[in-house]
Rosetta silent file (secondary structure, phi, psi, omega in degrees, C-alpha in Angstrom):
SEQUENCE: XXXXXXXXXXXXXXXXXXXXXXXXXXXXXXXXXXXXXXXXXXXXXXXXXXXXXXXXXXXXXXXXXXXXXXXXXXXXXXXXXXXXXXXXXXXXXXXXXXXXXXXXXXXXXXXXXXXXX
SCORE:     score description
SCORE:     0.000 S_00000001
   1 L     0.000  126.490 -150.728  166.335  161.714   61.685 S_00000001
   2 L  -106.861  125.055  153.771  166.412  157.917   60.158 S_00000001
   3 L  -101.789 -166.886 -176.374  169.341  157.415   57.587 S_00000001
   4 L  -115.312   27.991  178.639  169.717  155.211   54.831 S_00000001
   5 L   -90.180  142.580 -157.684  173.211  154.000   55.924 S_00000001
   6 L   -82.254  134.610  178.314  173.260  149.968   56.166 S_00000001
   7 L   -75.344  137.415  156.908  172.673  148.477   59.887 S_00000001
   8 L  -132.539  143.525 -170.955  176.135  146.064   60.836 S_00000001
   9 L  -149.309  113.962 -172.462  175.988  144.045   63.806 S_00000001
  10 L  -108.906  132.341  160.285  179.034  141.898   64.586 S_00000001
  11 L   -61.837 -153.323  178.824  178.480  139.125   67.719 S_00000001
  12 L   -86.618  140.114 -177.107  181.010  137.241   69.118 S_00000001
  13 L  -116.241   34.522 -152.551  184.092  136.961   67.142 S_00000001
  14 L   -96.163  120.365 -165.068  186.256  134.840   69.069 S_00000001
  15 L    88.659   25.082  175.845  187.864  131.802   67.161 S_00000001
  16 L  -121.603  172.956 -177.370  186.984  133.448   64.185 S_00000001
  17 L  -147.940  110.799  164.522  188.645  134.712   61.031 S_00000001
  18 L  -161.336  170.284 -156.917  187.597  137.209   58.760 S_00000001
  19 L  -133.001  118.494 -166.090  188.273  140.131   56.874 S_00000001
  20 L  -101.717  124.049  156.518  186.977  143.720   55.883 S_00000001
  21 L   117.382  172.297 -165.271  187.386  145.949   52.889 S_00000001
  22 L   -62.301  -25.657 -170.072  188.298  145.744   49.113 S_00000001
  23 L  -118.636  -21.767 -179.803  191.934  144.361   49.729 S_00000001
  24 L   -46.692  149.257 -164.436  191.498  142.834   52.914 S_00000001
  25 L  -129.870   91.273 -177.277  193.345  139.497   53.910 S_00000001
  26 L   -82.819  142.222  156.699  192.360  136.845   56.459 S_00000001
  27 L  -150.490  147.014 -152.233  194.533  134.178   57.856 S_00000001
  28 L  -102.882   91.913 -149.919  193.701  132.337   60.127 S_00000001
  29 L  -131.771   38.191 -178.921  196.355  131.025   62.827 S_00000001
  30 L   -98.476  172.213  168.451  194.163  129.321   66.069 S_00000001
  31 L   113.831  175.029  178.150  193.659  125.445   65.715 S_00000001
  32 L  -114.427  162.204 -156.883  196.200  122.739   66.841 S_00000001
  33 L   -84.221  143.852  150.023  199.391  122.036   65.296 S_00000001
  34 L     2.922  116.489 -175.040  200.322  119.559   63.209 S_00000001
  35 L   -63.877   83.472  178.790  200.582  116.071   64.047 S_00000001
  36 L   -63.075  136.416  162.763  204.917  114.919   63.790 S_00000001
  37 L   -89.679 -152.626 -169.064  205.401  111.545   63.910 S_00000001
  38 L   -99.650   28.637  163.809  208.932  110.367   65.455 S_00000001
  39 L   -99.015  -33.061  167.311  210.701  110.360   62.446 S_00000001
  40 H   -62.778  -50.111  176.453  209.861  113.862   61.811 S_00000001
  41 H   -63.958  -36.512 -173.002  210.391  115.292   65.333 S_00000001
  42 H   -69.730  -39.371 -149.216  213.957  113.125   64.926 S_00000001
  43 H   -87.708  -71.179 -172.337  214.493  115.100   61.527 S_00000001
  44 H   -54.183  -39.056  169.407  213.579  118.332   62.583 S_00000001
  45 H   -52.435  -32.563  173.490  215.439  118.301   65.676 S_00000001
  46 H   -68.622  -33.177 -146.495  218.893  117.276   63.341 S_00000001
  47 H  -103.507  -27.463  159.612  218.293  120.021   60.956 S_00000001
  48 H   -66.781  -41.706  157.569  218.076  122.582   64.021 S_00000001
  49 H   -37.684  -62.871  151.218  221.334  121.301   64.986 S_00000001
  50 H   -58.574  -33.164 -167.824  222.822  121.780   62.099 S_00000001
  51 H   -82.161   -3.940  154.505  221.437  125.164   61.322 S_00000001
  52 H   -82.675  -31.625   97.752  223.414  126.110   64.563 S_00000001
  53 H    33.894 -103.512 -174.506  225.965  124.324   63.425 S_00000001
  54 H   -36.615  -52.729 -162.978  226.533  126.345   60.541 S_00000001
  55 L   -58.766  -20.341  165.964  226.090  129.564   62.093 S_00000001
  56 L   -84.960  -17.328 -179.884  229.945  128.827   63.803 S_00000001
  57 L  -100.565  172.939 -155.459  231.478  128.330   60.538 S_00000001
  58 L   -90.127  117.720 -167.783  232.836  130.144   58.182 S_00000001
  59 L   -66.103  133.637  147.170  230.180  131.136   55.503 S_00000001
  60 L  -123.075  161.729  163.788  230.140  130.215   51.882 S_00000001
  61 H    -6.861  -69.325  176.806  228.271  129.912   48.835 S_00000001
  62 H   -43.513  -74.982 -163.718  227.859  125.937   50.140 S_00000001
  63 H   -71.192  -19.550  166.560  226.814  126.668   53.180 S_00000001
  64 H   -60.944  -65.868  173.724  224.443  129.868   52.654 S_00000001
  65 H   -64.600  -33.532  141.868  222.458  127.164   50.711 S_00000001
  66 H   -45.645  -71.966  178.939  222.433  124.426   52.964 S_00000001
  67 H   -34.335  -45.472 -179.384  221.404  126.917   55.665 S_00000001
  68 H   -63.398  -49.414 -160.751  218.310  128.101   52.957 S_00000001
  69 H   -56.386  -42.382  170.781  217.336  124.544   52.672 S_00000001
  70 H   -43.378  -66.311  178.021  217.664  123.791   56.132 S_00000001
  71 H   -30.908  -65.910 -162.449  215.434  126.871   56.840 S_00000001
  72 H   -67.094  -94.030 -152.933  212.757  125.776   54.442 S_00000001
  73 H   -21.298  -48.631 -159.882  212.759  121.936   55.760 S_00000001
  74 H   -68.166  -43.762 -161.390  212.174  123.356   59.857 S_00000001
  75 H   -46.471  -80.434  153.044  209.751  125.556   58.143 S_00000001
  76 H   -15.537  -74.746 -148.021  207.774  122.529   56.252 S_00000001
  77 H   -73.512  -58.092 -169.020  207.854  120.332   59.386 S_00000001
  78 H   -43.857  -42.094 -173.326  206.470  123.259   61.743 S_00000001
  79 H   -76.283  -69.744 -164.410  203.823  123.709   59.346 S_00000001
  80 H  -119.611   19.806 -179.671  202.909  120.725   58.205 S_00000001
  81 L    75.745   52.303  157.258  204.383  117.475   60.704 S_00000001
  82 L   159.789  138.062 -157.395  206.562  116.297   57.894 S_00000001
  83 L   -85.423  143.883 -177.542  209.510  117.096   55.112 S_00000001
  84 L   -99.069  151.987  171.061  208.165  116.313   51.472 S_00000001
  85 L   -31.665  -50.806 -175.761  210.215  114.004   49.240 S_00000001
  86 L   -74.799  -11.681 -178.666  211.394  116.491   47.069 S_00000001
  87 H   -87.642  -37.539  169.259  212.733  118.999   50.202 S_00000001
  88 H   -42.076 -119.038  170.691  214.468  115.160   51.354 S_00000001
  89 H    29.539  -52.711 -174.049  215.812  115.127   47.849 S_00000001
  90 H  -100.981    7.732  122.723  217.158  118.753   47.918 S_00000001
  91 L   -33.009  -79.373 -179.919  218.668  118.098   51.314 S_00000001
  92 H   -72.760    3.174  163.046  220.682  115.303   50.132 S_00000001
  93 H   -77.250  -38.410 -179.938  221.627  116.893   46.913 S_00000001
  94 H   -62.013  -64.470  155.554  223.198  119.524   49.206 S_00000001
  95 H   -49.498  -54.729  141.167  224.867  117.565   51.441 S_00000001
  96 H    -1.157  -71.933 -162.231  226.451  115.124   48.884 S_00000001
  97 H   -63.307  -13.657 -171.734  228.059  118.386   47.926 S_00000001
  98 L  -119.398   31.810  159.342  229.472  119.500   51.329 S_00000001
  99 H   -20.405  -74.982  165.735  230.955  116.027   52.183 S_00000001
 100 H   -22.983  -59.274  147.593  233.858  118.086   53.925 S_00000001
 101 H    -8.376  -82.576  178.914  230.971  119.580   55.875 S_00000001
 102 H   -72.646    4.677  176.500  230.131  116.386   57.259 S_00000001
 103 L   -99.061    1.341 -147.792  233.173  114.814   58.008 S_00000001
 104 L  -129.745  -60.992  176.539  233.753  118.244   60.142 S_00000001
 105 L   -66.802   52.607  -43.587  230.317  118.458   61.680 S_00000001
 106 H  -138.082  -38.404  178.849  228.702  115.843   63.883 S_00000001
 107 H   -88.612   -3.853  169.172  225.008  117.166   62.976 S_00000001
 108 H   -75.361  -28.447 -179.274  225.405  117.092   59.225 S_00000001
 109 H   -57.846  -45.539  147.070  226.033  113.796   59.866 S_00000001
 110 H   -28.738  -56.146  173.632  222.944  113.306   61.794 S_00000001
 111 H   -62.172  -61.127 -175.553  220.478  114.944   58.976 S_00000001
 112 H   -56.306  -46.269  151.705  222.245  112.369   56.763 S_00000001
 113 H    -6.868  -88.771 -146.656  221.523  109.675   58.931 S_00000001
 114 H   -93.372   12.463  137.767  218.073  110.272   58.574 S_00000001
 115 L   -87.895   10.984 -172.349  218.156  110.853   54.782 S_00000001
 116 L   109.810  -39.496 -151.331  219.330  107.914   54.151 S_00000001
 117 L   -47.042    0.000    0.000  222.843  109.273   53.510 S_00000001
């Protein structure tokens, strides 16, 4: 008995990315990572520092938002080898503000280093 239901015939599907049905969502996460140069790998590596760093002190306002910024910045470099001007920018607006921070902290000191600071 022959129906009229559609023939699908999937091959090999290995290093591939795709997605089935009305809502369906591919992403795609094989390939090689991002290229750091050494300014980056020195950046990200400060900003890990610090974000342990914080996690011993005593939380505030200040530092719950340094920590988000922080966050976003490792995020950015893991993604894409490098911090964009404006996440530099909102680093060192942040820091500016937690001067006490960085006279206290060896690795805020560090990120500023390499912001310029």
């Amino acid at each position: 008995m022959a129906t009229d239901e559609p023939n699908v015939s999937i091959g090999d599907v290995s290093h591939s990315t795709f997605a089935i049905g009305s809502h369906a969502r591919a992403e795609s996460h094989h390939g090689t990572a991002p290229q750091r140069d050494e300014a980056a790998e020195e950046l990200l590596k400060a900003v890990r520092e610090l974000r342990a760093d914080l996690a011993r002190v005593r939380s505030s306002e200040q530092t719950a938002a340094l920590d988000a910024a922080l966050a976003e910045t490792e995020d950015e470099i893991t993604r894409t080898g490098q911090a964009a001007p404006t996440r530099r920018e909102r680093l060192r607006e942040l820091l500016t503000d937690s001067q006490a921070l960085l006279s206290v902290l060896a690795s805020a000191g560090a990120v500023a280093g390499l912001l310029g600071m």
